[in-house]
C-alpha positions as CSV (number, residue, x, y, z in Angstrom):
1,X,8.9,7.3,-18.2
2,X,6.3,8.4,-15.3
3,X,4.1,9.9,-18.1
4,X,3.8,7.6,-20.7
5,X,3.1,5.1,-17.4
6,X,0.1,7.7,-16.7
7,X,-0.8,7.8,-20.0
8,X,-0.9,3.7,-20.7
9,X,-2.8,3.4,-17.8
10,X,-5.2,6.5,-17.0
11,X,-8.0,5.3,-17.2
12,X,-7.0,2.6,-14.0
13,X,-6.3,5.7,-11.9
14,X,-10.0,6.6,-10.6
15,X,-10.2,8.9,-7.7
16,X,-11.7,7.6,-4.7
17,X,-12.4,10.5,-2.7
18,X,-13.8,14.3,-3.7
19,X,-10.3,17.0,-3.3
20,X,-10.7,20.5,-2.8
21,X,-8.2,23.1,-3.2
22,X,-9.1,25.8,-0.6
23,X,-8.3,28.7,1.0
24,X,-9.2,30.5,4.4
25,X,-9.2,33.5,6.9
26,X,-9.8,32.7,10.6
27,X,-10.5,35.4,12.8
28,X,-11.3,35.7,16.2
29,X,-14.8,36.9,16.3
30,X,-18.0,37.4,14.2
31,X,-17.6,41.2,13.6
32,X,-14.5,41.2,12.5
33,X,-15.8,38.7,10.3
34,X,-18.4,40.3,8.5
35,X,-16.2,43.0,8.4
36,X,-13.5,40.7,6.1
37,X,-16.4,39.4,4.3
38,X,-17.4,42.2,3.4
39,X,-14.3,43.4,1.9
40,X,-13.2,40.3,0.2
41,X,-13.2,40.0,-3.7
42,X,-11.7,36.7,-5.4
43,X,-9.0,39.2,-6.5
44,X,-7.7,40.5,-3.2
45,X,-8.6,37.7,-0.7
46,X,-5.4,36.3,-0.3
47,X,-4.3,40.1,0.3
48,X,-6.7,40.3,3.3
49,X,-6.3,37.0,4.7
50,X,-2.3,38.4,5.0
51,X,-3.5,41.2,6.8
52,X,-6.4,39.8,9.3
53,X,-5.8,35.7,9.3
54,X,-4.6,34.5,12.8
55,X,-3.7,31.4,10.5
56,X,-0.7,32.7,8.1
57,X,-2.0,32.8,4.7
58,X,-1.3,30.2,2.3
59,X,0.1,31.7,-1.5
60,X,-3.4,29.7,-3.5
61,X,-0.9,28.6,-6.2
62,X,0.9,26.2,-3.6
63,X,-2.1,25.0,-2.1
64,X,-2.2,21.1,-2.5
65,X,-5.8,19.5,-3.1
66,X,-7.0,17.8,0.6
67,X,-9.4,14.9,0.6
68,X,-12.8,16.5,1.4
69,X,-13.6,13.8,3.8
70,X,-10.1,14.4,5.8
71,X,-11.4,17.4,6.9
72,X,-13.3,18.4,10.0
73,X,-17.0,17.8,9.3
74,X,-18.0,21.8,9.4
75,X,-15.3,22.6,6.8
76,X,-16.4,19.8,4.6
77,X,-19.7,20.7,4.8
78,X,-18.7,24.1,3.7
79,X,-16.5,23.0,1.4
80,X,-18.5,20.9,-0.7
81,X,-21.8,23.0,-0.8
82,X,-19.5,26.1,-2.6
83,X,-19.0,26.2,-6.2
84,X,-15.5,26.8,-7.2
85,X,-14.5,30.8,-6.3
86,X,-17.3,31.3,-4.2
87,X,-16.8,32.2,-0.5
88,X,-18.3,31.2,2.1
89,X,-20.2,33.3,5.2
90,X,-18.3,33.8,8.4
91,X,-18.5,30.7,10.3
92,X,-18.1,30.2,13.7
93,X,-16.0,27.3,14.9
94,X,-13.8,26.3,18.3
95,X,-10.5,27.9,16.8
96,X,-12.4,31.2,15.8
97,X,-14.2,32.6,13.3
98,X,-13.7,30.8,9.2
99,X,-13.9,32.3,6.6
100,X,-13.5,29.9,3.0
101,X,-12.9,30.0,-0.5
102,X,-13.0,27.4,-2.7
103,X,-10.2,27.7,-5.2
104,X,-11.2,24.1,-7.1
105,X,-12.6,20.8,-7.1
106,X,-11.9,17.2,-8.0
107,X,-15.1,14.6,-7.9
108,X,-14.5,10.7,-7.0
109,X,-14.9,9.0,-9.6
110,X,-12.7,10.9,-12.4
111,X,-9.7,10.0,-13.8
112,X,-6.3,11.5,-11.2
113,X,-4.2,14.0,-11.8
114,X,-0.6,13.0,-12.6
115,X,0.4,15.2,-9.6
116,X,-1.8,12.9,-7.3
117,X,-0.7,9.7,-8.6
118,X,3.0,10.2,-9.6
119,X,4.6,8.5,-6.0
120,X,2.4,5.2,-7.1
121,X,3.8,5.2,-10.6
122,X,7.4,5.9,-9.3
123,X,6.7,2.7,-6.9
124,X,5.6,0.7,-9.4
125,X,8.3,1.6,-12.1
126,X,11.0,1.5,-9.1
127,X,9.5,-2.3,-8.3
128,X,9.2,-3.5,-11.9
129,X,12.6,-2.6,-12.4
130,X,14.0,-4.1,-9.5
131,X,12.0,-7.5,-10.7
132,X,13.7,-7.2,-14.1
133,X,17.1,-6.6,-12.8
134,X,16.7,-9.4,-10.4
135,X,15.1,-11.6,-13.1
136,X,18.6,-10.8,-15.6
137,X,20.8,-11.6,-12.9
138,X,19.1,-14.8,-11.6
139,X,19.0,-15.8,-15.4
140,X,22.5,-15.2,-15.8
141,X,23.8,-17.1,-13.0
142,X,21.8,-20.2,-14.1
143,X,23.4,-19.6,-17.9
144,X,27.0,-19.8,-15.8
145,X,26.3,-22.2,-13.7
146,X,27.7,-26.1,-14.3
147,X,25.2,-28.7,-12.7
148,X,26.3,-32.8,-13.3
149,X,24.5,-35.3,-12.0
150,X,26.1,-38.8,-11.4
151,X,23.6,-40.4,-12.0
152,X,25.2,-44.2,-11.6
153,X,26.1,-42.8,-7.7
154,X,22.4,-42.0,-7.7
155,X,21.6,-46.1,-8.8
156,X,24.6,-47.3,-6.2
157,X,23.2,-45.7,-3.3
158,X,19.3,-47.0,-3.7
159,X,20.8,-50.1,-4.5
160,X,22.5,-50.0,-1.1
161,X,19.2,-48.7,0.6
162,X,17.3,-51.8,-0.7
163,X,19.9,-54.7,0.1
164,X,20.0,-52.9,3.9
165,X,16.5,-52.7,4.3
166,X,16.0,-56.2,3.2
167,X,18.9,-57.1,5.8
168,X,17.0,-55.8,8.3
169,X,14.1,-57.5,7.0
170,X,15.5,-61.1,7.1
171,X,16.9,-60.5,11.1
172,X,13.4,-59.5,11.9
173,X,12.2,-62.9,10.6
174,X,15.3,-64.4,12.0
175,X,14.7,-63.3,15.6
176,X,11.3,-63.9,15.1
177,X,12.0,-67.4,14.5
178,X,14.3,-67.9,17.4
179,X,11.6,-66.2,20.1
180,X,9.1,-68.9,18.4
181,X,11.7,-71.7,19.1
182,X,12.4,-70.7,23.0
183,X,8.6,-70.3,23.2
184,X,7.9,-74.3,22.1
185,X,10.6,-75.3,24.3
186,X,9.2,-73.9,27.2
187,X,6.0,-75.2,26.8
188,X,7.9,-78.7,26.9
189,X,9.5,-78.3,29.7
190,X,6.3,-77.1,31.7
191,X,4.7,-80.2,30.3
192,X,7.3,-82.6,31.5
């Protein structure tokens, strides 16, 4: 099963990258931003950003973690300098006005989340499986599988092999022997 996967092999799943869990309230200009700020408690934040996000707010307990270094470099920034529930000041940015919370943290370097790693273990599970199901067929083909070697047709046919090469062999010498004997004559006749 997926979990006793995780569980044989946690301590091989080490998280490369810092995740945060955040969420945010953009608004279109500083006032209105110190204005939210103002008003926002960890309690009633998601309440607000409902009521004065351009972005529509996200319900916190479906926000998936985000690789910190995915993000654009002023929300990172942000991002990692907060502790987990504190929000940040009204920043301004090129889409408007953010306003962050930090709802939690992972650090690089710990062991992952099931959540975060359960596709790889599926993967791996799916592809071990495959291997083994391969592996049982291949193995039972070979188990039904007649192979007879003849092994005296094996003996003819090098035997055959040899005797033609050494034909060959003999009309080489042969040939060469008859070029040698035109070649003497020649020089005879030229002499006479």
């Amino acid at each position: 099963s997926i979990l006793n996967y995780y569980e044989n092999f946690k301590d091989s799943f080490i998280r490369e990258f810092d995740l945060v869990k955040y969420i945010e309230i953009v608004v279109e200009d500083l006032k209105t931003g110190w204005k939210v700020r103002n008003i926002i408690n960890p309690i009633n934040f998601y309440e607000i950003a409902e009521e004065y996000s351009l972005k529509p707010a996200q319900d916190p307990s479906r926000i998936p973690y985000v690789p910190v270094n995915t993000l654009p470099k002023e929300i990172a920034d942000i991002v990692s300098s907060l502790r987990i529930d504190g929000t940040s000041s009204p920043i301004k940015m090129d889409d408007g006005v953010h306003i962050i919370r930090v709802l939690e943290k992972k650090k690089a370097g710990e062991v992952c989340m099931l959540e975060e790693v359960k596709d790889e273990i599926i993967s791996t599970l799916s592809t071990q499986l495959q291997k083994k199901d391969l592996n049982d067929l291949l193995s039972e083909l070979r188990k039904s599988s007649d192979y007879e070697f003849k092994y005296e047709l094996l003996t003819k046919e090098k035997t055959d092999v040899t005797a033609n090469l050494n034909h060959e062999k003999i009309q080489v010498l042969n040939s060469n022997d008859s070029a040698k004997t035109d070649l003497d004559t020649l020089k005879k006749e030229d002499l006479n």
